[in-house]
LOSELUM-58794 format. One line per 3 residues: number of its first residue (from 1); for each residue x, y negated, z negated of C-alpha. Coordinates in steps of 0.02 Angstrom, whole numbers, plus 50000, padded with zeros to 5 digits. Layout:
! LOSELUM-58794
NUM	X Y Z | ...;
***
This chain:
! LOSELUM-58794
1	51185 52127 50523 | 51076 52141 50675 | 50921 52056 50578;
4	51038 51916 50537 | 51123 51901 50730 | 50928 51898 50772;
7	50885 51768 50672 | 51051 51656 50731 | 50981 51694 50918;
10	50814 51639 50871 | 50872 51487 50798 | 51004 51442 50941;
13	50866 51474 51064 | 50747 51366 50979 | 50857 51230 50956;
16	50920 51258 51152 | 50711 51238 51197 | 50705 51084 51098;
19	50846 50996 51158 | 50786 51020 51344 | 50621 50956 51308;
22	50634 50764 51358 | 50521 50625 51301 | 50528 50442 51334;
25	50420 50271 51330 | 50434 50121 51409 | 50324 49992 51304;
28	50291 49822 51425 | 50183 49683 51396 | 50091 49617 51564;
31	49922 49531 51456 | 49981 49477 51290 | 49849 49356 51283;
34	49729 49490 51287 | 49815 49580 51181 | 49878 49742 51270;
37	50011 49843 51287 | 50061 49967 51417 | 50143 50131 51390;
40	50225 50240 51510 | 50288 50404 51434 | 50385 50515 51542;
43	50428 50709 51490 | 50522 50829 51543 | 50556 51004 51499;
46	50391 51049 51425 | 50329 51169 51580 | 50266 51309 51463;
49	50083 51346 51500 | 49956 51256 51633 | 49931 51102 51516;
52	49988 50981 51404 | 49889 50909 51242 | 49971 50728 51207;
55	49897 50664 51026 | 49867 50478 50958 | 49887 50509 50759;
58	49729 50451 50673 | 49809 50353 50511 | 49977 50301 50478;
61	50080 50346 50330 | 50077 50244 50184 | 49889 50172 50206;
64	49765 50302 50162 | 49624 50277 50311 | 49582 50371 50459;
67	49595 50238 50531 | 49546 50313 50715 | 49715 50236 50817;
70	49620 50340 50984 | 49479 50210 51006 | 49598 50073 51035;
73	49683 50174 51199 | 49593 50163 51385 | 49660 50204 51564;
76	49733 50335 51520 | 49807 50416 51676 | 49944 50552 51725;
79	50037 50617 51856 | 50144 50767 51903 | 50293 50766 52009;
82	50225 50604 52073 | 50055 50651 52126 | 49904 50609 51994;
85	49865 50762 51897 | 49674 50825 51813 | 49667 50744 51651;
88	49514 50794 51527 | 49513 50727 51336 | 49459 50876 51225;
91	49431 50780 51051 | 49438 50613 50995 | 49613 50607 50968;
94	49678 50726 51104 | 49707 50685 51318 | 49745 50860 51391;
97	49868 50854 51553 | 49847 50995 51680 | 50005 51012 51739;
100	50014 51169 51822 | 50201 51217 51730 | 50251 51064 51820;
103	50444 50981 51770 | 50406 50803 51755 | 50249 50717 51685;
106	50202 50556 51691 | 50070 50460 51582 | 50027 50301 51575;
109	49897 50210 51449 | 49848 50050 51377 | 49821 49991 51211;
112	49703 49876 51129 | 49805 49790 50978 | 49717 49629 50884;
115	49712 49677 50716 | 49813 49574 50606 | 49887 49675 50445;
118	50011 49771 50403 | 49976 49961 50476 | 49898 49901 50620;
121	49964 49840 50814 | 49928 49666 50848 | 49969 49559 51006;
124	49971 49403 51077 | 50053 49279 51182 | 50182 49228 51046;
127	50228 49402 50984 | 50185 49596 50986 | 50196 49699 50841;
130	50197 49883 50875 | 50143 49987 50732 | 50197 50168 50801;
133	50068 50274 50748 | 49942 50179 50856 | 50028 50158 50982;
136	50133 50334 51042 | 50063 50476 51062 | 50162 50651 51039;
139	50155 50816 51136 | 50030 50946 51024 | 50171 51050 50926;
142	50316 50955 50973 | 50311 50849 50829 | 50515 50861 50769;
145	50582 50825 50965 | 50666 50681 50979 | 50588 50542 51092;
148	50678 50361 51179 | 50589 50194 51157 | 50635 50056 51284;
151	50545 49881 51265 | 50510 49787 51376 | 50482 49589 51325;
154	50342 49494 51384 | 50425 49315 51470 | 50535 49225 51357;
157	50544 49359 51216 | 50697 49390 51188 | 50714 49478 51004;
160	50666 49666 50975 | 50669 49721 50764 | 50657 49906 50724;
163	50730 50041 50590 | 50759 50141 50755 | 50940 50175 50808;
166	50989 50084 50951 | 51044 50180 51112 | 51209 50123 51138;
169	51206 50011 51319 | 51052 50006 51345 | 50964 49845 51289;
172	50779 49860 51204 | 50812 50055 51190 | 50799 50151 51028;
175	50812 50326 50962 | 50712 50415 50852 | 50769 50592 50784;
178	50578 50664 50799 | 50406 50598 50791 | 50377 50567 50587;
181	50541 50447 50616 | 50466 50380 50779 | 50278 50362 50696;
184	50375 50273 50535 | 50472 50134 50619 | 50374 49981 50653;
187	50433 49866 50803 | 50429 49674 50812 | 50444 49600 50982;
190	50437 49414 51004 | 50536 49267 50962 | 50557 49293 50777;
193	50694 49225 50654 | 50833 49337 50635 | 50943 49329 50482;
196	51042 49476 50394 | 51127 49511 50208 | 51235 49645 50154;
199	51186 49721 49987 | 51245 49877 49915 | 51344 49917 50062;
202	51172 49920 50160 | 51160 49801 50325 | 50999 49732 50288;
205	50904 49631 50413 | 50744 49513 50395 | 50657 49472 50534;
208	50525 49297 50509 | 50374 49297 50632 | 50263 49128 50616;
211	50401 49013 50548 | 50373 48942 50360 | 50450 48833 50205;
214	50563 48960 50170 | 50759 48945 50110 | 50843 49080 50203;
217	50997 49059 50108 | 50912 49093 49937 | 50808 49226 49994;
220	50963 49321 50037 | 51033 49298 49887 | 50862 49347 49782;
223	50831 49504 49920 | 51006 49562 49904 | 50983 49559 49689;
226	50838 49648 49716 | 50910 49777 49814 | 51041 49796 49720;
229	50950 49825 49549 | 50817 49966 49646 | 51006 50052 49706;
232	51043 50035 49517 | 50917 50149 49461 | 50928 50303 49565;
235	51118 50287 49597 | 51119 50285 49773 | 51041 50206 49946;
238	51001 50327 50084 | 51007 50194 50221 | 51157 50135 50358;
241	51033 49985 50383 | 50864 49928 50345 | 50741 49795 50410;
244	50637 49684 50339 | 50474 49622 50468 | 50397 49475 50390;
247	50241 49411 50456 | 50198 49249 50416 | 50021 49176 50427;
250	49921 49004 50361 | 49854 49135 50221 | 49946 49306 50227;
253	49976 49460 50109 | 50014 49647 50076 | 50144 49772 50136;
256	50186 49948 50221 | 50344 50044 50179 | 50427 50141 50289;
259	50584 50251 50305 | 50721 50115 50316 | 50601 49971 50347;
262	50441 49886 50286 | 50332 49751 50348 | 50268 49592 50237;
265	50117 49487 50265 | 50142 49322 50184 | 50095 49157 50190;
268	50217 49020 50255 | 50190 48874 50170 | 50198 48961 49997;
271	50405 48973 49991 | 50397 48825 49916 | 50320 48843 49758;
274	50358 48944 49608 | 50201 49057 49619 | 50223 49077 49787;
277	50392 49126 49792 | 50389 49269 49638 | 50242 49319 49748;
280	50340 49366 49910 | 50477 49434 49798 | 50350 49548 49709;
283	50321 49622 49879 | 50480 49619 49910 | 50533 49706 49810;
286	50367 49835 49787 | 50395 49882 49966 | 50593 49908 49948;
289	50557 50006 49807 | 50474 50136 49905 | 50616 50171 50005;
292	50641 50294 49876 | 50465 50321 49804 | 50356 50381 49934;
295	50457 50370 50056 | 50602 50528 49966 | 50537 50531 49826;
298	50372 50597 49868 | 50197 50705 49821 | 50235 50863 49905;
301	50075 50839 50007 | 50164 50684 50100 | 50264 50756 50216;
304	50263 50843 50332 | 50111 50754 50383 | 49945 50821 50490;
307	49922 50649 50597 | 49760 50753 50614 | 49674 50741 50466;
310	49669 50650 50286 | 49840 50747 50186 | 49769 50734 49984;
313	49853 50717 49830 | 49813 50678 49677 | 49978 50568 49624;
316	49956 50398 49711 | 49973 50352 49535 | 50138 50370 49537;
319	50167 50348 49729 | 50090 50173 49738 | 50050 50125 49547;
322	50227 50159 49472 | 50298 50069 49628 | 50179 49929 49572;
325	50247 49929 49382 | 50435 49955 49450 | 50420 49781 49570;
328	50404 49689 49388 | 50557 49782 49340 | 50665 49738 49463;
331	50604 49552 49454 | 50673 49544 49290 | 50823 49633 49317;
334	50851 49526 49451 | 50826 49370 49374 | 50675 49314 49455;
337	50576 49316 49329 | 50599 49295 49127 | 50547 49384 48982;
340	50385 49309 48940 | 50338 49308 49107 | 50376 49497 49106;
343	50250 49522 48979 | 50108 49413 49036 | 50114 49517 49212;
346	50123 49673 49133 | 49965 49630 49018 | 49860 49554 49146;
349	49876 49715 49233 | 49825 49814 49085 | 49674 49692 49063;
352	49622 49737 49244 | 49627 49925 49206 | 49523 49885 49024;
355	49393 49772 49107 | 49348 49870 49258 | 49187 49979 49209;
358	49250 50110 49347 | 49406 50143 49236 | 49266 50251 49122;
361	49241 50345 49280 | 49359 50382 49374 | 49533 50455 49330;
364	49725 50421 49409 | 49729 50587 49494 | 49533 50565 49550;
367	49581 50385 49617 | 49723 50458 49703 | 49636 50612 49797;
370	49494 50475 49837 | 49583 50353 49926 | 49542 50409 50077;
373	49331 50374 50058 | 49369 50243 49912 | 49513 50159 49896;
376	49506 50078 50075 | 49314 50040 50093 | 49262 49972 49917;
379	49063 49899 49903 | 48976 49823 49792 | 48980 49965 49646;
382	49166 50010 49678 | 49192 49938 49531 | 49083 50025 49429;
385	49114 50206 49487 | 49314 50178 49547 | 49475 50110 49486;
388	49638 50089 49594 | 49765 50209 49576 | 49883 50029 49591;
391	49815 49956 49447 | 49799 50116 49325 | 49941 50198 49396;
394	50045 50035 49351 | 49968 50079 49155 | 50019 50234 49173;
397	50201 50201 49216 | 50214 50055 49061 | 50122 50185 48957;
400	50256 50340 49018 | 50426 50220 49008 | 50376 50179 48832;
403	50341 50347 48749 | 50493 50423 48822 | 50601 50252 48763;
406	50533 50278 48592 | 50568 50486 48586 | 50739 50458 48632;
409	50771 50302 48528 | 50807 50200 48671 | 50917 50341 48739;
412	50811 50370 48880 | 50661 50295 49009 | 50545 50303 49151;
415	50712 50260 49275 | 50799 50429 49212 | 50639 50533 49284;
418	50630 50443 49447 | 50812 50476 49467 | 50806 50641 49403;
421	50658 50690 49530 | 50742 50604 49673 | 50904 50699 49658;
424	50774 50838 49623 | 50695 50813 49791 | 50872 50785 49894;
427	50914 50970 49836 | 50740 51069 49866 | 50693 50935 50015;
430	50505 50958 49983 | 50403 50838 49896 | 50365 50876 49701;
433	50194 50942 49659 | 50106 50849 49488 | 50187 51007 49354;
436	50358 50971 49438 | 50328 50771 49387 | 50258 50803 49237;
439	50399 50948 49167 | 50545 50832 49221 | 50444 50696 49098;
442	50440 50816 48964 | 50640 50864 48992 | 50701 50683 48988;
445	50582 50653 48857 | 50596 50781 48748 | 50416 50813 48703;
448	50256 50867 48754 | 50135 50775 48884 | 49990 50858 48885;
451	49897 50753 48774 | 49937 50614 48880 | 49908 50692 49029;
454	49742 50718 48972 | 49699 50560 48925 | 49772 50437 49052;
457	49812 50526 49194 | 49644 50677 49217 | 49562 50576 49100;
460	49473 50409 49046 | 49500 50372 48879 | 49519 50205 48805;
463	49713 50137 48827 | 49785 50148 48660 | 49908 49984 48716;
466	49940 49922 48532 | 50042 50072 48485 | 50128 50084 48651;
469	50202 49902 48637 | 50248 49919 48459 | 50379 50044 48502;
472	50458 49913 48582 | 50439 49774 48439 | 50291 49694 48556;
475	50132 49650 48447 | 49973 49653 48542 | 49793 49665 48527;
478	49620 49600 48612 | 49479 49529 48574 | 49319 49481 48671;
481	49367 49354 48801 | 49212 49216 48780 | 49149 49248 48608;
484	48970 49171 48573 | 48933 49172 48780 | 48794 49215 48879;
487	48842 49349 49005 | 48729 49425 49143 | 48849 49539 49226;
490	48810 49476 49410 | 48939 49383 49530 | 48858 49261 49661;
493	48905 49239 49838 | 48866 49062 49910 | 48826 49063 50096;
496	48683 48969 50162 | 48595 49046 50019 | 48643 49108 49846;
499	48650 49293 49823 | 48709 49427 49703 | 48883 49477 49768;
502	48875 49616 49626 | 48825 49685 49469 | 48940 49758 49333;
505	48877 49928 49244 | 48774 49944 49095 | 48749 49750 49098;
508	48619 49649 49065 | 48585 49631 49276 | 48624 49799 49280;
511	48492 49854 49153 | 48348 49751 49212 | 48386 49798 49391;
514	48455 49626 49468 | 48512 49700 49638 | 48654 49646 49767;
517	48604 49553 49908 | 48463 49487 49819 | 48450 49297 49857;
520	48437 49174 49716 | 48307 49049 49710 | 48260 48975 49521;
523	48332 49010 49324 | 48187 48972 49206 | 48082 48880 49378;
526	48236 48782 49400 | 48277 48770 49579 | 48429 48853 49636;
529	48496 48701 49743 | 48490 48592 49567 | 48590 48727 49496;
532	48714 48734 49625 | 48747 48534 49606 | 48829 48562 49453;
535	48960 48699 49515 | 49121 48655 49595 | 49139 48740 49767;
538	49209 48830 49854 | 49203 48961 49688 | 49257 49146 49725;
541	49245 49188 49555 | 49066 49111 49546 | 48954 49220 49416;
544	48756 49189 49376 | 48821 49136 49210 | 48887 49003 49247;
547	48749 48912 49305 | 48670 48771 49167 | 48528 48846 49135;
550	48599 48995 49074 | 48755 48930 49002 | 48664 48817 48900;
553	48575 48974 48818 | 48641 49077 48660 | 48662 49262 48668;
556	48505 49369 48645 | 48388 49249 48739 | 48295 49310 48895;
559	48303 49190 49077 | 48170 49227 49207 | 48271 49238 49356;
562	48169 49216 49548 | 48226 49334 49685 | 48202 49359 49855;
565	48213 49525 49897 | 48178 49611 50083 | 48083 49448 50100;
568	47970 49458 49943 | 47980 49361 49787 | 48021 49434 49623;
571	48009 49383 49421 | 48169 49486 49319 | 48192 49444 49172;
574	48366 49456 49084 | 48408 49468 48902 | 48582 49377 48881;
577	48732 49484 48800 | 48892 49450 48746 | 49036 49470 48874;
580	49123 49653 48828 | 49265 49592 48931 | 49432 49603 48823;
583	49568 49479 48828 | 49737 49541 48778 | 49901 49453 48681;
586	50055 49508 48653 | 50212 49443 48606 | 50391 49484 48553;
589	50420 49530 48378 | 50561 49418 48319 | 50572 49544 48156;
592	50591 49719 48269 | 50671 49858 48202 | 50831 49905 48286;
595	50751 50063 48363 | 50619 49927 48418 | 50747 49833 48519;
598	50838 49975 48580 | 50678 50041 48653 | 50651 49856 48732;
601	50809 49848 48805 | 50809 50035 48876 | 50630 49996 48938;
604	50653 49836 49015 | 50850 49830 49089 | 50887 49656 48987;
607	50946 49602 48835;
***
């Protein structure tokens, strides 16, 4: 009894510590142009020792970078009870406060914000976005106390957009419960288009930054059918309300989840056409699909996180790459896409996985624990040594929902293990670790994984996708993708001059040691500019094959190719191969087996 009254005292006088700590910011905006922001952050309560340590995190959930947030921060300055107090920064991420047990501190700082994506601050005269976790910093070890945001707008802004609770009557002022909720809710500031939908008794608001061709009205419809069929498969939505931060630029892309929010990059003129609109829908729903996985749903090693340092794991696989195979899921489900469609997505991803040499390499838990050197700061033999743990972990997921469809004749799928580990996770409230995922497979499923474990997910074997897709009445195969053509294996980059952009493995450039960078200047003594006059520019996907004089050739012949390299010429010599790039087919079986389409329909959610 007395261990347990001690243990209620400790807790009650913990909790009574924490809830007379105070923390606040004020965010203003006084050079937009130049792309600042100010922060004041006042505390209270925190008079424990001589000194505070106030951290910037160095990455930000959900992009795998140290991304350094610190070097963006200057005049950094403090005070204590109004009078400026001894400030010292002790690492690169760290100001230390002397404040001599002092009440109230007061810090101000600026920060540097003109990088345009999704994980990153950017500011100007016509809007600020605030990505938190480069822009507030947290007292060292007082990472679950609750903090107060008030914005202030620069001019004529007059919209704020944030997953943070408001603070009742006070305008511009938000809540956040501690500093992973703070450090996971973006802010918009600006002048943006505000527009809401209700879907599965979720308040759901988007907010459009940098106008654009889009329909409001039918992208809440489409959004709200997307939500809807996500809440579908785990049975439930965690969120009172949830924001959608759109960012629209003249050529835009990609997307960050967060705990009830996400932010899009898109491009506004593309609305309008078909491609264009499944596009932003894809991300749409990708990112609203980690509202459960990643962001509940999660590798044990995500959360709680050290804003210190890079937090591994070796199951981005099924953190990012399942969420990439689930976005064509709920497309279909949703009716925004049809079957055949379906199909030719999910194969074009599996002929990314086949035709990357790296895939030979590099495994789905190898790709995952390497994102943080890899995946975010690819070269020129990425592809050779790497593969993304989006584009195999998508395999993966097509490769998983199909076995366990077939073992349970269509009983069972991939969505009965997601919502099986996220009630999972709700009741231990710790992320799973990769036996957890793989034992709740084998329970739904019924049989063993370890052989495909092995292969596909610690391993690199070749993707046995012909047997997978016949389980569900889908015939497909591959064959070489330009029979009878020369191939070199190098890409070309045209600037002023031509030069090898890269070189695949085990290729014929690769063999005969063509090198990047090296600049192109004759094919058999035939000038490079004559080549050149034949090829339609601007050509991203430009290769060396592709010039005349060696697409004129037949396989096995040899093409003396002139380099300049580090300012000397050079003769190489390349015997011409045959392409061992695959091209897949597959379609529906119109003779499947009952089990076949039971599987089908289990595995894709349509009839």
């Amino acid at each position: 009894m007395k261990k347990i009254l001690g243990v209620a005292l400790l807790l009650t006088l913990t909790m009574t510590a924490k809830s007379q700590v105070k923390i606040g910011f004020e965010v203003s905006f006084k050079e937009p142009q130049a792309h600042y922001a100010e922060i004041e952050m006042n505390m209270s309560g925190i008079a424990t020792k001589d000194y505070v340590d106030l951290k910037m995190p160095v990455w930000t959930p959900g992009s795998y970078l140290v991304r350094e947030f610190g070097k963006n921060v200057e005049s950094f300055s403090a005070s204590v009870n109004g009078k400026p107090a001894k400030v010292q920064k002790v690492t690169k991420n760290t100001w230390r406060v002397f404040n001599a047990k002092a009440a109230a501190i007061k810090v101000n700082y600026r920060v540097y914000a003109f990088e345009i994506s999704v994980r990153t601050a950017f500011i100007d005269e016509s809007h600020a976005f605030l990505s938190s976790a480069g822009i507030f910093m947290y007292p060292a070890g007082m990472i679950k106390n609750p903090s107060t945001v008030k914005i202030v707008p620069f001019g004529k802004w007059d919209q704020v957009n944030t997953g943070l609770e408001p603070v009742v009557g006070q305008k511009f002022t938000y809540y956040a419960s501690d500093f992973d909720v703070l450090f996971d809710s973006p802010i918009e500031v600006g002048n943006q288009e505000v527009f809401e939908f209700n879907a599965s008794g979720v308040k759901h608001i988007v907010a459009m930054y940098g106008g654009g061709n889009y329909d409001k009205e039918r992208l809440k419809v489409d959004m709200a059918k997307i939500v809807e069929q996500g809440t579908a498969i785990f049975g439930d939505n965690p969120n009172k309300h949830y924001t959608f931060i759109v960012h629209n630029y003249a050529q835009g892309g990609g997307g960050l989840e967060h705990l009830n929010s996400t932010v899009l990059g898109a491009s506004r003129n593309a609305y309008g056409t078909e491609r264009g609109y499944k596009g932003f829908l894809s991300l749409v729903a990708h990112e609203y699909f980690h509202l459960w996985n990643v962001k509940r749903l999660r590798p044990v090693a995500l959360g709680p996180f050290d804003y210190d340092n890079e937090n591994y794991t070796t199951n981005l696989w099924t953190a990012e790459g399942f969420t990439s195979y689930y976005e064509n899921k709920l497309l279909i489900r949703a009716g925004a896409t049809n079957k055949a469609t379906f199909l030719t997505d999910l194969v074009n991803g599996l002929g990314t996985v086949i035709n990357t040499p790296g895939s030979k390499v590099q495994s789905a838990s190898s790709s995952s624990f390497d994102a943080w050197i890899i995946g975010y700061r690819p070269n020129e033999n990425s592809k050779n040594n790497s593969i993304s743990y989006y584009s195999k972990g998508e395999i993966v997921g097509l490769l998983m929902d199909l076995e366990i469809a077939n073992a349970t004749k269509g009983a069972k799928s991939l969505d009965d293990v997601m919502k099986a580990m996220y009630e999972q996770g709700n009741i231990q409230k710790r992320g799973y670790t990769d036996a957890e995922f793989k034992a709740m497979v084998e329970k739904i499923s019924g049989i063993s994984f370890t052989k495909f474990w092995e292969k596909y997910i610690d391993g690199t074997d070749d993707i046995d996708f012909e047997k997978f897709f016949a389980y569900a009445g889908i015939d497909a195969s591959r064959e070489i993708s330009s029979p009878g053509k020369p191939y070199t294996g190098a890409s070309l980059k045209v600037d002023r001059s031509v030069t090898v952009g890269g070189v695949s493995r085990n290729s014929p450039a690769w063999v005969q040691g063509l090198n990047v960078n090296d600049e192109i200047l004759a094919l058999d003594g035939s000038g490079i500019i004559d080549e050149m006059r034949a090829i339609r520019l601007p050509n991203p996907g430009l290769t060396l094959e592709a010039l005349p004089a060696i697409a004129k050739k037949q396989v096995g012949e040899l093409v003396e190719v002139t380099v300049r390299r580090d300012g000397l010429e050079k003769k190489i010599s390349l015997k011409l191969e045959e392409s061992p790039n695959v091209r897949i087919k597959a379609n529906y079986n119109e003779n499947a087996t009952p089990q076949q389409l039971a599987v089908r329909k289990r595995w894709m959610g349509v009839n």
